[in-house]
TORPA-4810 file (N, C-alpha, C, O; in nm, 3 decimals):
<nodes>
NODE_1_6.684_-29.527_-3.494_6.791_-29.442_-3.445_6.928_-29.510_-3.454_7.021_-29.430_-3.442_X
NODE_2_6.968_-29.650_-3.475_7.076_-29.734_-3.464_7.128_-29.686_-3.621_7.248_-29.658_-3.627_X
NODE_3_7.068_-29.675_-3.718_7.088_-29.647_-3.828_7.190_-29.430_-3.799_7.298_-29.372_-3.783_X
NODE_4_7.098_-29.419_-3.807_7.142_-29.263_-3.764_7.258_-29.281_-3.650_7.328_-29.180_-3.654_X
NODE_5_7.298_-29.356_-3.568_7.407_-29.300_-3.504_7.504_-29.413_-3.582_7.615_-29.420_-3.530_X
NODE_6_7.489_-29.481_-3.669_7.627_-29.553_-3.732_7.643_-29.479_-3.810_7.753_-29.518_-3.850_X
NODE_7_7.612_-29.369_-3.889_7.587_-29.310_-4.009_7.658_-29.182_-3.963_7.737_-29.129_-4.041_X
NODE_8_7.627_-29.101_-3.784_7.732_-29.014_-3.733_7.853_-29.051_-3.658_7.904_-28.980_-3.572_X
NODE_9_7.903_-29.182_-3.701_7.982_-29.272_-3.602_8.093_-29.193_-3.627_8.155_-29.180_-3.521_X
NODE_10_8.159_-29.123_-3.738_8.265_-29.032_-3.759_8.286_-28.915_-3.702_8.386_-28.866_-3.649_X
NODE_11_8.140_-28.864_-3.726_8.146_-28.717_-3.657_8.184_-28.721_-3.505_8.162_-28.833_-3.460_X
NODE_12_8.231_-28.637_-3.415_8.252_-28.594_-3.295_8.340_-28.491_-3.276_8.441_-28.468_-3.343_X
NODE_13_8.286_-28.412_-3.154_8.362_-28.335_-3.098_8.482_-28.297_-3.099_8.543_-28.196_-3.135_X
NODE_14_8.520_-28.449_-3.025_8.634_-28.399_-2.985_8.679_-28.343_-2.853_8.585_-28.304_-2.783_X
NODE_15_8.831_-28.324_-2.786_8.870_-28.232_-2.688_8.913_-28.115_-2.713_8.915_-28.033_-2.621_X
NODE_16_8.951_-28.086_-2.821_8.956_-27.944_-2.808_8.919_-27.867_-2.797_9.001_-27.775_-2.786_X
NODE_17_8.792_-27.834_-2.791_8.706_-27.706_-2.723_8.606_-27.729_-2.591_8.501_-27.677_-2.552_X
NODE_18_8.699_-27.838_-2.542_8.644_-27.842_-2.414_8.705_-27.712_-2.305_8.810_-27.649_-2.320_X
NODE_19_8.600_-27.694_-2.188_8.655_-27.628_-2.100_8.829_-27.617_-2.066_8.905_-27.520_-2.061_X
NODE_20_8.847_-27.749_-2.047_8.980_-27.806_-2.008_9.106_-27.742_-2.088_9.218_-27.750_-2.039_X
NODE_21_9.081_-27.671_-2.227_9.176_-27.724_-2.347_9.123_-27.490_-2.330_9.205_-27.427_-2.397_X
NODE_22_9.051_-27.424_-2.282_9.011_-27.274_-2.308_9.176_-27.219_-2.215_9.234_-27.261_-2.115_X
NODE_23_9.194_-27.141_-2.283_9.367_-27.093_-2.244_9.311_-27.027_-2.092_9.404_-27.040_-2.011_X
NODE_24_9.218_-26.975_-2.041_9.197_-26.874_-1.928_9.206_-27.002_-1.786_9.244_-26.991_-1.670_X
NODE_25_9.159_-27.101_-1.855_9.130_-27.241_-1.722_9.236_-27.311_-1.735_9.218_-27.432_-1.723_X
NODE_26_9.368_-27.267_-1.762_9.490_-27.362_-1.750_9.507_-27.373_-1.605_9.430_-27.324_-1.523_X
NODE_27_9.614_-27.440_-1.577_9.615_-27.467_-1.432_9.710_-27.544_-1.444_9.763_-27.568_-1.552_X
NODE_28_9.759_-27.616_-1.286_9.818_-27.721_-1.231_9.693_-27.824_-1.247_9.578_-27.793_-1.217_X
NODE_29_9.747_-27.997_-1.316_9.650_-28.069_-1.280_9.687_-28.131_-1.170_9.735_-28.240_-1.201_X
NODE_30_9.687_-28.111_-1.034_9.727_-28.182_-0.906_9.570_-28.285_-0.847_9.574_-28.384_-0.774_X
NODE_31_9.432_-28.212_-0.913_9.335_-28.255_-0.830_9.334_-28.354_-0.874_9.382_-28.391_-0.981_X
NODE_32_9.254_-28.436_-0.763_9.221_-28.600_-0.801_9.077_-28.549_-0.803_9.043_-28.470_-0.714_X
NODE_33_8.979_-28.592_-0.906_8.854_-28.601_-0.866_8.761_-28.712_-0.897_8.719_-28.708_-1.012_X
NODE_34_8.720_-28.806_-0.827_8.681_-28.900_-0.790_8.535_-28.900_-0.837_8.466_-28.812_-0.886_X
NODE_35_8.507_-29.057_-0.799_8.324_-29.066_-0.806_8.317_-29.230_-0.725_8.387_-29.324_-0.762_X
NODE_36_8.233_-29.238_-0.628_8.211_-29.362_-0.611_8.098_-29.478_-0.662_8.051_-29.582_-0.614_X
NODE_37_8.080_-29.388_-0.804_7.986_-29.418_-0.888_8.003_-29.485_-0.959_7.939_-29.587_-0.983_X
NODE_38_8.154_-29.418_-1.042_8.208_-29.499_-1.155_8.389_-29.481_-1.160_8.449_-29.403_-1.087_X
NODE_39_8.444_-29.556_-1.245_8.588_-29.535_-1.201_8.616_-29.441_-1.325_8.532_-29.426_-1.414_X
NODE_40_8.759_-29.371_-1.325_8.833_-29.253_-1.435_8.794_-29.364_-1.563_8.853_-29.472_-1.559_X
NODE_41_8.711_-29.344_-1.659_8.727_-29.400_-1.778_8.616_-29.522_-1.780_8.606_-29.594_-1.879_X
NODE_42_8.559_-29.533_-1.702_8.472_-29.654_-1.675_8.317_-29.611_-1.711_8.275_-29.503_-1.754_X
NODE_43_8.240_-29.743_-1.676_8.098_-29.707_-1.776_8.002_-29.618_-1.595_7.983_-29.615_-1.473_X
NODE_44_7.982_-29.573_-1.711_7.845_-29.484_-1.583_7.728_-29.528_-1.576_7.657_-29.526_-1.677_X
NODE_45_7.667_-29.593_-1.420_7.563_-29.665_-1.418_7.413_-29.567_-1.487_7.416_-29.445_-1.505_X
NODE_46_7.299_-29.652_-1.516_7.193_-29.612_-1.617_7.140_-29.511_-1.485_7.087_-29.422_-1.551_X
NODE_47_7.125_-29.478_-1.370_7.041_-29.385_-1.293_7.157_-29.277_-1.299_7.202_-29.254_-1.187_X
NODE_48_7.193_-29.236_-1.358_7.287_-29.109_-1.403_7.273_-29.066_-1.550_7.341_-28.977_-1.600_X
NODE_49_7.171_-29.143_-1.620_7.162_-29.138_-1.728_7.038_-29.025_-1.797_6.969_-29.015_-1.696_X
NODE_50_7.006_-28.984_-1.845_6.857_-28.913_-1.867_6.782_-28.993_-1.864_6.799_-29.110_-1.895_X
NODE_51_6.667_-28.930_-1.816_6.475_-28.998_-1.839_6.479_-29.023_-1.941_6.408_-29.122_-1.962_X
NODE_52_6.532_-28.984_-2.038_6.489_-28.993_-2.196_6.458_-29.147_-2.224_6.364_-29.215_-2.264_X
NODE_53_6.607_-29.166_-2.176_6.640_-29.379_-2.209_6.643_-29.428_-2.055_6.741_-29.460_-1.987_X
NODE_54_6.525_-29.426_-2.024_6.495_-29.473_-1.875_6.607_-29.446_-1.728_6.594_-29.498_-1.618_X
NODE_55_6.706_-29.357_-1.768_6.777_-29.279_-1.646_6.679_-29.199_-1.527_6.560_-29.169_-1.530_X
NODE_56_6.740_-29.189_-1.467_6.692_-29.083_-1.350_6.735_-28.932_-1.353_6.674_-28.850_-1.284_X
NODE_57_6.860_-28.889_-1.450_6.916_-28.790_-1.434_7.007_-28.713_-1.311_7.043_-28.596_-1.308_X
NODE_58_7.028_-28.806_-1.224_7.088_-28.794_-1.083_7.168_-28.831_-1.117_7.192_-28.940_-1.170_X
NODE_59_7.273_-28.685_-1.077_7.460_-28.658_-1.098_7.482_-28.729_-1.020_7.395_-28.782_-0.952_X
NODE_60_7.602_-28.751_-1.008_7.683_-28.893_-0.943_7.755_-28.817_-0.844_7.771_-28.695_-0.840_X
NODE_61_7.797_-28.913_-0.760_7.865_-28.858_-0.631_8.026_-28.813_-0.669_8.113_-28.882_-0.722_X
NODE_62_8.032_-28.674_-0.623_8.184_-28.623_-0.689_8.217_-28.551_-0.567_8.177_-28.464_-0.490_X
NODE_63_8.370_-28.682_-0.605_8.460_-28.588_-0.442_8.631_-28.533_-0.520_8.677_-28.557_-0.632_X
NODE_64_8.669_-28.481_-0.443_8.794_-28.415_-0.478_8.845_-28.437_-0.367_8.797_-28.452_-0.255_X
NODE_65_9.025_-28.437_-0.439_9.152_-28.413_-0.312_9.118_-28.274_-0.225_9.027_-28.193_-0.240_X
NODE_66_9.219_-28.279_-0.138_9.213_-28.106_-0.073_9.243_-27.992_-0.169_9.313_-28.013_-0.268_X
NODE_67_9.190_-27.868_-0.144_9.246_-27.750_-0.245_9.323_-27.682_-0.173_9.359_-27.686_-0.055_X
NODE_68_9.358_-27.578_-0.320_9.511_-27.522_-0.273_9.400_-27.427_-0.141_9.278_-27.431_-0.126_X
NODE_69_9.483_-27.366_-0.083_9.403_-27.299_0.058_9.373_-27.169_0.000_9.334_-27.085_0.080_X
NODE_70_9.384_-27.132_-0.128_9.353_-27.002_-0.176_9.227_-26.997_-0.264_9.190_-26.908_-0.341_X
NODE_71_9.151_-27.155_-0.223_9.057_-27.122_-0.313_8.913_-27.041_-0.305_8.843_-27.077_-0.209_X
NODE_72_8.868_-26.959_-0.372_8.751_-26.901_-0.371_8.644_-26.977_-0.400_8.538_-26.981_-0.338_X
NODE_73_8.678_-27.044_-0.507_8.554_-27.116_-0.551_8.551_-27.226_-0.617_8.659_-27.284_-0.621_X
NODE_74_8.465_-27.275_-0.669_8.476_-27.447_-0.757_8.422_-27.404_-0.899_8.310_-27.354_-0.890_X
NODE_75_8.464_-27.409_-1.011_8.374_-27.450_-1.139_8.353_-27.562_-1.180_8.458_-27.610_-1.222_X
NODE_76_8.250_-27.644_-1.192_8.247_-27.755_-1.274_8.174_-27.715_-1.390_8.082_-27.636_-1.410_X
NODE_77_8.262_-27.814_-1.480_8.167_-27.858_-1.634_8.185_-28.012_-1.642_8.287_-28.075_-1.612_X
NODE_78_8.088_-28.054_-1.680_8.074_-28.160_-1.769_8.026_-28.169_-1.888_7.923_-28.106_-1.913_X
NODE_79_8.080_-28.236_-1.976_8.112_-28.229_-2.115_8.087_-28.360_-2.197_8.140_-28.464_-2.158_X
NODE_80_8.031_-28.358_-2.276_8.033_-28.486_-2.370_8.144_-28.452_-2.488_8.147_-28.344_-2.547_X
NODE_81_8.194_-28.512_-2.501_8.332_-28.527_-2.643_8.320_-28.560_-2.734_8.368_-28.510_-2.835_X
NODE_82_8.220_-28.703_-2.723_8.218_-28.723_-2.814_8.021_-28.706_-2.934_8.002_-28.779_-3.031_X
NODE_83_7.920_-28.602_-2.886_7.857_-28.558_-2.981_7.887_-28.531_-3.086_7.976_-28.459_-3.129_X
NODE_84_7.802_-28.596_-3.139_7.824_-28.516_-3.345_7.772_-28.418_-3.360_7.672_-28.395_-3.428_X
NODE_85_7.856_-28.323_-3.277_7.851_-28.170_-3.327_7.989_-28.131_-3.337_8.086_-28.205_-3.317_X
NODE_86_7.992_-27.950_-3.386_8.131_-27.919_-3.369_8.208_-27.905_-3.253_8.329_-27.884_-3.245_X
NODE_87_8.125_-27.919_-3.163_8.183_-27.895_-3.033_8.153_-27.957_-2.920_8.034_-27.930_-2.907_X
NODE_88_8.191_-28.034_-2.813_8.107_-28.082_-2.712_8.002_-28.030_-2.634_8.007_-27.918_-2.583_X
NODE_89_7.922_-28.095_-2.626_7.799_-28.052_-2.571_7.816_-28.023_-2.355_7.824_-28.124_-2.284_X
NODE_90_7.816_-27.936_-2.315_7.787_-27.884_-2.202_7.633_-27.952_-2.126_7.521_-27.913_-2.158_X
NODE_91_7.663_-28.063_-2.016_7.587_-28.148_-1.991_7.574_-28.044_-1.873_7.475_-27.975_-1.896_X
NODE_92_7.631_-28.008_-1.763_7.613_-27.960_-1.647_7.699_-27.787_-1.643_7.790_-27.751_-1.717_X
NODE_93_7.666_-27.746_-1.586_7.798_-27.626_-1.517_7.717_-27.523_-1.396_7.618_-27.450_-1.396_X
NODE_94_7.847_-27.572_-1.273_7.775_-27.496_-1.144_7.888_-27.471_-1.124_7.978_-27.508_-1.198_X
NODE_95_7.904_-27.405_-1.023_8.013_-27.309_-0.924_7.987_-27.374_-0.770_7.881_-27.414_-0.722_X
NODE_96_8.097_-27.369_-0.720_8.085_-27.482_-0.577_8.124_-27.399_-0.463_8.208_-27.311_-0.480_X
NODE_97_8.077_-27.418_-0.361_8.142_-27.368_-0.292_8.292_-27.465_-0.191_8.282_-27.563_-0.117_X
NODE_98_8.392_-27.402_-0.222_8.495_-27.497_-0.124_8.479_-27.572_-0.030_8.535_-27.682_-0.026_X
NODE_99_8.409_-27.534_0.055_8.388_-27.565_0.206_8.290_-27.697_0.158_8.321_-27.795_0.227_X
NODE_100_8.190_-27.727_0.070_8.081_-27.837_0.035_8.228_-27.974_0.065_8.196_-28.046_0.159_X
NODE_101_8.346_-28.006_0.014_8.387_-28.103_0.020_8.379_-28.218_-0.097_8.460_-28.295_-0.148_X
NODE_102_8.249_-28.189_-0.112_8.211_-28.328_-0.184_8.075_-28.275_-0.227_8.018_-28.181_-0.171_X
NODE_103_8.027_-28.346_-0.334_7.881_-28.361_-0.389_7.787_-28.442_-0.371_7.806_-28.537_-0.448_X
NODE_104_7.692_-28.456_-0.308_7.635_-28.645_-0.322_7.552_-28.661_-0.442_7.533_-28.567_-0.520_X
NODE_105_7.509_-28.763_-0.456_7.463_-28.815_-0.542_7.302_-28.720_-0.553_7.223_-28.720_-0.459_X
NODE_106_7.278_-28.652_-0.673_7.185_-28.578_-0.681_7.212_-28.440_-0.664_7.124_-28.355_-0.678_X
NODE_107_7.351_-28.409_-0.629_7.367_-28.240_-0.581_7.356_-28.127_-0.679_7.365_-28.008_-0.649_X
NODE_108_7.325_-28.196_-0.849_7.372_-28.079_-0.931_7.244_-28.046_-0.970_7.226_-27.973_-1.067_X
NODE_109_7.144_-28.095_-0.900_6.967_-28.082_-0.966_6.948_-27.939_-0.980_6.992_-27.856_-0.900_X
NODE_110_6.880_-27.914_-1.083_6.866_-27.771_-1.111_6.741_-27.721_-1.006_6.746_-27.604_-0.967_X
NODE_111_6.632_-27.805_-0.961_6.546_-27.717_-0.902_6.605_-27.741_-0.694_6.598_-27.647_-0.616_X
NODE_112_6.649_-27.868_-0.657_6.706_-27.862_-0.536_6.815_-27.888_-0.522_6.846_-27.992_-0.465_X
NODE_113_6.908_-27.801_-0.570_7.110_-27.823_-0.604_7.114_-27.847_-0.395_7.050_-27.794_-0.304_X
NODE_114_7.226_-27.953_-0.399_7.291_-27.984_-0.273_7.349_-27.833_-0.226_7.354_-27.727_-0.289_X
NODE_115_7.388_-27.865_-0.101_7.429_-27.680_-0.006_7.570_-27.615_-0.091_7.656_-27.687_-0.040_X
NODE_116_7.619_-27.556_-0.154_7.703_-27.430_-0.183_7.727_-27.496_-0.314_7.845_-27.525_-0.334_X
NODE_117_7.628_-27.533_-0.426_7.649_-27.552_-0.515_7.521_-27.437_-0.592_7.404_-27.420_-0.559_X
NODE_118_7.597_-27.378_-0.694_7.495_-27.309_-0.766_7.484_-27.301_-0.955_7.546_-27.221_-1.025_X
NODE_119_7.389_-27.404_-1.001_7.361_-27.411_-1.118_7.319_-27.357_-1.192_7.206_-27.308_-1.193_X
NODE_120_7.453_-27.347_-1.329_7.433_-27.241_-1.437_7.338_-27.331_-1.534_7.299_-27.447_-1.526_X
NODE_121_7.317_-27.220_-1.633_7.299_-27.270_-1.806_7.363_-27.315_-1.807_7.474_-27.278_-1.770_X
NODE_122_7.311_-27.507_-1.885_7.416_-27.569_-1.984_7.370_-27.562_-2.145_7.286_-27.491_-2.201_X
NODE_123_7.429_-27.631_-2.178_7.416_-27.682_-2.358_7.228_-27.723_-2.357_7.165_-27.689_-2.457_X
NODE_124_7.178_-27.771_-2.281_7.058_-27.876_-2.228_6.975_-27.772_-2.179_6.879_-27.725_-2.241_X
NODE_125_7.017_-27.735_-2.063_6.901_-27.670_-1.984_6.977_-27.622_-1.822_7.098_-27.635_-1.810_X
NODE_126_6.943_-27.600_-1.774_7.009_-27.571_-1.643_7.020_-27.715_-1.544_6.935_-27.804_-1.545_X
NODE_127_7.151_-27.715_-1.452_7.124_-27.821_-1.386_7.210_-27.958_-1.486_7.265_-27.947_-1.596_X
NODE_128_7.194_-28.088_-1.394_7.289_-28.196_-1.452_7.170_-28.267_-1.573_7.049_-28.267_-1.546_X
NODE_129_7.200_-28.300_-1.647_7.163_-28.391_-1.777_7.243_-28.484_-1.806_7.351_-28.462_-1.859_X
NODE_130_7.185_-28.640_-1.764_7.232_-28.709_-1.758_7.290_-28.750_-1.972_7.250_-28.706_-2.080_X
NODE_131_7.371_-28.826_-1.939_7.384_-28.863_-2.067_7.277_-28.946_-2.170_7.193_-29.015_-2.113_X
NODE_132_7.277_-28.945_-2.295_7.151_-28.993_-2.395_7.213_-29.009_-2.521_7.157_-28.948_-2.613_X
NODE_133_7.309_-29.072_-2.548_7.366_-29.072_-2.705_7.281_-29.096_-2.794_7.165_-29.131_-2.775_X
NODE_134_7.336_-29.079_-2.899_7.238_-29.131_-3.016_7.256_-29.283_-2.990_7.351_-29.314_-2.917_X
NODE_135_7.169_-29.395_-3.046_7.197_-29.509_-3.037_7.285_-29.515_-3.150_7.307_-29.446_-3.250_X
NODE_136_7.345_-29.662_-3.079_7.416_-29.698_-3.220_7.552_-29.596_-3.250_7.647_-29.635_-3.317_X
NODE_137_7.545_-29.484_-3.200_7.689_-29.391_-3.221_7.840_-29.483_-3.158_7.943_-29.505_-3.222_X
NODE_138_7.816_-29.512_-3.056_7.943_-29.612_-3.027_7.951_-29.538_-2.870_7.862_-29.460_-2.838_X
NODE_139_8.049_-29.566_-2.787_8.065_-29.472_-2.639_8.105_-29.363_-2.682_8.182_-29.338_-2.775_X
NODE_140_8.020_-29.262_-2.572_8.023_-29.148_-2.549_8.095_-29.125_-2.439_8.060_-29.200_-2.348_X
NODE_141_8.240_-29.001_-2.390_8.301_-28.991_-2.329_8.260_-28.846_-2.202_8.297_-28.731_-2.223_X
NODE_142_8.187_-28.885_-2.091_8.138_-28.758_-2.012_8.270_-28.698_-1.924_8.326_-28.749_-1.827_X
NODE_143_8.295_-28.594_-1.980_8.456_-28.542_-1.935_8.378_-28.437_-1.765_8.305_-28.338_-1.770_X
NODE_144_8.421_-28.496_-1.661_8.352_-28.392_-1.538_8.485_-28.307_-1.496_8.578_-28.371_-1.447_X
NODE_145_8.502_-28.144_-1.514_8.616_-28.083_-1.526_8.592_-28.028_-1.410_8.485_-27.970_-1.388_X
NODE_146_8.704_-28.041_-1.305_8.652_-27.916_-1.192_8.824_-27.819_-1.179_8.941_-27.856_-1.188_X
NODE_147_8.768_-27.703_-1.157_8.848_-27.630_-1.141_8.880_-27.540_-1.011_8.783_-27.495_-0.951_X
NODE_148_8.968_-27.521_-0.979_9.018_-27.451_-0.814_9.020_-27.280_-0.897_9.103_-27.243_-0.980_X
NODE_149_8.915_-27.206_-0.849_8.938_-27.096_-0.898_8.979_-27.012_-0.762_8.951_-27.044_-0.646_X
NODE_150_9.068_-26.871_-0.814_9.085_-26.816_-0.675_9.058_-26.736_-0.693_9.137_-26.655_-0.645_X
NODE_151_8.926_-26.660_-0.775_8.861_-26.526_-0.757_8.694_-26.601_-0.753_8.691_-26.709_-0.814_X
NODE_152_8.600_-26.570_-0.708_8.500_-26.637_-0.757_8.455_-26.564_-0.914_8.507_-26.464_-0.965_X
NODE_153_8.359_-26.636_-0.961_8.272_-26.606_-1.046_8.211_-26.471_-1.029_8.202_-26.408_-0.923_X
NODE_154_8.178_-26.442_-1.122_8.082_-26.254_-1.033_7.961_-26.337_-1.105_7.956_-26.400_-1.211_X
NODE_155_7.840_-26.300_-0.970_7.706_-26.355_-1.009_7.625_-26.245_-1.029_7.502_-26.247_-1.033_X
NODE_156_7.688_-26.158_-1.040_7.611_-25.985_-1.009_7.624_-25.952_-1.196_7.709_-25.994_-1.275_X
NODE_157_7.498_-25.857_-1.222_7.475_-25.802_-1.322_7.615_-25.729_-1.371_7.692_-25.727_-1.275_X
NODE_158_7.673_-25.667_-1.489_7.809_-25.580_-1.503_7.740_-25.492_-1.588_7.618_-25.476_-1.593_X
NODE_159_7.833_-25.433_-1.660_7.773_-25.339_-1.737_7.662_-25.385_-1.809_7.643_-25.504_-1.835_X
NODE_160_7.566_-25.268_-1.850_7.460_-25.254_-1.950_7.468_-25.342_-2.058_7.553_-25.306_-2.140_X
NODE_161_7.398_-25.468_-2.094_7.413_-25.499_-2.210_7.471_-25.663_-2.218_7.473_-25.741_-2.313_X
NODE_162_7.531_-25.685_-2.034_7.585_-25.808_-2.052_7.477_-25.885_-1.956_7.386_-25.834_-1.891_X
NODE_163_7.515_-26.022_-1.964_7.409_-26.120_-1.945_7.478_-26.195_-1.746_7.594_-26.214_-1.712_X
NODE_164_7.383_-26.211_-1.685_7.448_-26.231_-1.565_7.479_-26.369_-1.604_7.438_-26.432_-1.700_X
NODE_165_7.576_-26.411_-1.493_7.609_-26.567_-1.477_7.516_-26.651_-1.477_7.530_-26.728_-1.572_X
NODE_166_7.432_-26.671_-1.419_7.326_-26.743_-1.426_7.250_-26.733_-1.509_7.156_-26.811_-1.495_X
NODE_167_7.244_-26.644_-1.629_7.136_-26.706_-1.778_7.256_-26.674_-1.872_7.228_-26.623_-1.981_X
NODE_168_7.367_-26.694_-1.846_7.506_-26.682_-1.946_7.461_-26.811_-1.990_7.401_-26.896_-1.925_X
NODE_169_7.527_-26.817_-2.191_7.538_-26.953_-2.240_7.699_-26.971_-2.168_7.787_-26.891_-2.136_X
NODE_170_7.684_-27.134_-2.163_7.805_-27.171_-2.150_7.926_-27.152_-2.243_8.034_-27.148_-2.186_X
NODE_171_7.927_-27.141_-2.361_8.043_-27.077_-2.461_8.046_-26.966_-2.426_8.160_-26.922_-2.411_X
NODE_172_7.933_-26.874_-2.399_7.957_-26.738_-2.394_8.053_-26.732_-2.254_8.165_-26.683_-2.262_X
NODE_173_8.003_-26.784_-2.128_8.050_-26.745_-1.988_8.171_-26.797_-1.986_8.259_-26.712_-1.971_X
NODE_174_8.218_-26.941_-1.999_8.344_-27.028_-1.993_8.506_-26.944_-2.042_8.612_-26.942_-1.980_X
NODE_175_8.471_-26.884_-2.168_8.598_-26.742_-2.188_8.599_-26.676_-2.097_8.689_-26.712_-2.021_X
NODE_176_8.542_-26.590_-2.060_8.518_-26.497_-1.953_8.538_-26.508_-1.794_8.530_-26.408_-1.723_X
NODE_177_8.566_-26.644_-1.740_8.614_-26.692_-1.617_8.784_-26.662_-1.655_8.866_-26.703_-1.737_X
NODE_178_8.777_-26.537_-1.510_8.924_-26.512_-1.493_8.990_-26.542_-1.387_8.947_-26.544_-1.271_X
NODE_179_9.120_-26.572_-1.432_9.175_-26.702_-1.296_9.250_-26.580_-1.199_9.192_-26.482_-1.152_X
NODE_180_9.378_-26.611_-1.185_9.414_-26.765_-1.243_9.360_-26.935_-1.163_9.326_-26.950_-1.046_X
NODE_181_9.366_-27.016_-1.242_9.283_-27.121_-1.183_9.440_-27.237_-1.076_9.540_-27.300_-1.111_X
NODE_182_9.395_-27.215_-0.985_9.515_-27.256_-0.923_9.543_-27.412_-0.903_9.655_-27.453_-0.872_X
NODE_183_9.404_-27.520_-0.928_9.426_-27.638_-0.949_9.331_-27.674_-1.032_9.255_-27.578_-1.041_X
NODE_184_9.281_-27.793_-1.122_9.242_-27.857_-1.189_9.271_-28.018_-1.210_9.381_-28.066_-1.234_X
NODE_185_9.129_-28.098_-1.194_9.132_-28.226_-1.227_9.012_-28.270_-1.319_8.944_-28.180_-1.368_X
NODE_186_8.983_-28.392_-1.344_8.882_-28.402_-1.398_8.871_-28.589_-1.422_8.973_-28.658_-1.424_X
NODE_187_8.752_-28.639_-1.436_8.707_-28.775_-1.399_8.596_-28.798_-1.571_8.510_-28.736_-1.635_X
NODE_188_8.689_-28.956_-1.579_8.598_-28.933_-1.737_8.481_-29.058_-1.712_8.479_-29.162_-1.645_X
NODE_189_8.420_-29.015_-1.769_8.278_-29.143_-1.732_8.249_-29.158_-1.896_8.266_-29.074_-1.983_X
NODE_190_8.180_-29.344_-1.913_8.128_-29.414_-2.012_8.009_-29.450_-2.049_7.976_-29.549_-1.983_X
NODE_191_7.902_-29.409_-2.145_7.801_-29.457_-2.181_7.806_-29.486_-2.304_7.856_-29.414_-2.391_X
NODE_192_7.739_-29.624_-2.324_7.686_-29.675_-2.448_7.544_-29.653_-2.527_7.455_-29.643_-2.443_X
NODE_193_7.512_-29.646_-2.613_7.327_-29.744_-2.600_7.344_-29.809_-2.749_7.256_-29.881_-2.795_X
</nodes>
């Protein structure tokens, strides 16, 4: 596999079709959002990592500043940037509830999510997926985007024909979040292999 990820060492993502960069999730970036896991830009310890390469898959502890007082709800995504695909890969995406504060360590699990967090489809599977690069690709950049939304999400069926929030793909649902989004921050985490 060291062979195969020097060989996609060019290819990546990228930021531009991250959540962050979709015209509907613009915002103020005022939030701070934190981790006492790892620092903005720093490496992310291996029990945040997937089972795959001996991780645990347990999301990391994520706190935020205060929100604006109009908020309805939380979106997070987390994002890898740098996959050799055309687009970053969608590691996590839940909807929060305000009042939670904070996340602990383990809150984004798809089968026992922490209290007012509720986990969508990602790129992966439902729920947090820890990171797993190819070997040998070089660091991978996990972008964790949260957003101050002030309408919530609709989790309810809509017309005939469309897909609810909860088995929405993430490209498909991420357009379709209508704001306006009244704050936004986001915390970048580092893995190697």
């Amino acid at each position: 596999m060291t062979l195969l990820g020097r060989l996609l060492n060019n290819r990546r993502a990228g930021d531009t079709h991250t959540a962050w960069n979709l015209p509907n999730l613009h915002g103020p970036e005022l939030l701070t959002l934190t981790s006492r896991n790892f620092g903005n830009g720093g490496s992310m310890p291996r029990e945040h990592c997937a089972k795959t390469i001996g991780g645990d898959d347990l999301s990391p502890h994520l706190a935020w500043t205060p929100l604006p007082p109009d908020t309805a709800q939380l979106l997070l995504v987390v994002e890898d940037i740098d996959v050799p695909m055309a687009k970053p890969a969608v590691h996590c995406l839940a909807l929060i509830d305000p009042a939670a504060g904070h996340l602990e360590p383990g809150a984004l699990a798809a089968k026992r999510p922490g209290p007012g967090v509720q986990v969508l489809r990602s790129t992966i599977g439902r729920g947090y997926h820890g990171p797993a690069p190819v070997r040998g690709h070089g660091p991978h950049r996990y972008v964790f985007q949260l957003f101050a939304l002030s309408t919530p999400v609709d989790s309810t069926p809509g017309t005939p024909g469309t897909t609810p929030v909860d088995r929405a793909r993430p490209r498909t649902l991420l357009p379709t979040i209508t704001g306006p989004v009244l704050d936004r921050g986001r915390l970048t985490g580092v893995f190697e292999r």
